[in-house]
Structures are given as structure tokens and as C-alpha cells.
N, C-alpha and C positions, 0 to 999 in steps of 0.2 A: 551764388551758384544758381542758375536757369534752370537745372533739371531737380533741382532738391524738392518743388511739391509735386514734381509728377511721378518721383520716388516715394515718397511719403503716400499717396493717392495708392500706389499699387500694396503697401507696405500696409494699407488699412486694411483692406479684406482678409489677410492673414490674424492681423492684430483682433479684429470684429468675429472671425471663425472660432478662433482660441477663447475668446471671452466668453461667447455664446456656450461652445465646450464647459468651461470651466463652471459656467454659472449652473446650468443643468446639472452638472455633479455635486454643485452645492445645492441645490434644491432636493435632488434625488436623498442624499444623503439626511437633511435633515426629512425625512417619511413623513411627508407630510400627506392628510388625508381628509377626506370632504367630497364636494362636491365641483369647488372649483378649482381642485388639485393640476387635473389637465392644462387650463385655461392659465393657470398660474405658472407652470412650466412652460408653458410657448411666449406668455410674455415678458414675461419680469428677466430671460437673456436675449428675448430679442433688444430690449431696453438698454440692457447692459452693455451688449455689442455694439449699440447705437450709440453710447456713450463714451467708448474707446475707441472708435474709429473718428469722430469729432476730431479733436485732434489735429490726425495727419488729415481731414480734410480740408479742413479752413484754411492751410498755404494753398490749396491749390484752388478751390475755389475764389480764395480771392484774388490769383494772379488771375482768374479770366474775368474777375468783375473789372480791374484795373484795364484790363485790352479792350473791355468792350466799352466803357468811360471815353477812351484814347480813341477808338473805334467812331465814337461818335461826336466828341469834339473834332476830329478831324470832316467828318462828315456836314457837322454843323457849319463849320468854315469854308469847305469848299461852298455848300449851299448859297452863303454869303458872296462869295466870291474874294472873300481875303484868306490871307495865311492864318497857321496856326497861333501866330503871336498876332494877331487883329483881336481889337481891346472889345469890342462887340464880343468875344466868344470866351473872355478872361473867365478862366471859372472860380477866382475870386469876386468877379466882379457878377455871376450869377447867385454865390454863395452868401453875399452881403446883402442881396435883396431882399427884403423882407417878405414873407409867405402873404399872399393876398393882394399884392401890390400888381398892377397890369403890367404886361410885357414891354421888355425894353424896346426900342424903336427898332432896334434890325430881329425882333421875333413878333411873329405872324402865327397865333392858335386861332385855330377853328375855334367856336361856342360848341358845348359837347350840348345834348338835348339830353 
């Protein structure tokens, strides 16, 4: 289903409100006292909240990490001037090169300074 993480995406802020909710009342309840009482009640359910909306966010962030991958093999290919199935832009065949090793013959990096 195509729309299932951009429902889970809106379905987090609710999930994230409730938990923040929740956690405050268990903080509040256990009375707790000092000096960094305050400080311990804004983060420890902003934490928690952060930690239940996780979740529903990682379908949807990573359906746009995969577009934007797609995004740019295609971009890499036009550049070359072949199609998406031109063995120059296989992304197995970028994945199997070993880190350190100079660019294949159809990629051109600038030297960074």
C-alpha cells in the first residue's frame, strides 16, 4: 500500500502527544523534588515521545530516502547519456567498489580542498 507511511507519519503526532501526556503524569505522580525537578519533567517525555513516534516515522522517511536514490540514479544516467539500465550507473556495480579506490571511468569528482 503507497499511502501506508504517509498515514503512519500523521498517526505519529498523535501517538508522540499521548506519550508526552502520559509520561508527565508519571513523573508528576511519582513527587518528585530537587532542583532539577523542572528540567526532568520537560525532558525525560519529550524523550519518550521521541521514542514512540520513531516507529511510524522510519516507513516514511525511508520511502523518500528510496525516491530520492531513484532520483538520482536516474539523474546520474541521463548525465552520462545512457539509460537507467547502462552498466556504468549499476548500483551494484558502485556498491562492490571498494571505498578508497578512484572513480570508475564514466565518473568525473572535482578534488575537494
Amino acid at each position: 500500500m503507497r499511502s501506508m507511511p504517509t498515514v503512519l507519519l500523521v498517526l505519529s503526532f498523535p501517538a508522540g502527544a499521548l506519550a508526552y501526556a502520559l509520561t508527565v503524569q508519571a513523573l508528576e505522580a511519582l513527587q518528585l523534588s530537587g532542583d532539577g525537578r523542572e528540567i526532568l519533567i520537560l525532558f525525560v517525555p519529550l524523550f519518550v515521545a521521541g521514542l514512540v513516534m520513531m516507529p511510524f516515522l522510519i516507513p516514511y522517511i525511508d520511502r523518500r530516502a528510496k525516491e530520492d536514490l531513484a532520483s538520482i540514479t536516474r539523474q546520474r544516467a541521463a548525465d552520462r547519456g545512457g539509460g537507467p539500465d547502462d552498466a556504468a550507473s549499476s548500483p551494484d556495480r558502485e556498491r562492490d567498489r571498494a571505498p578508497g579506490l578512484p572513480p570508475t571511468s564514466g565518473e568525473q569528482h572535482e578534488p575537494s580542498d
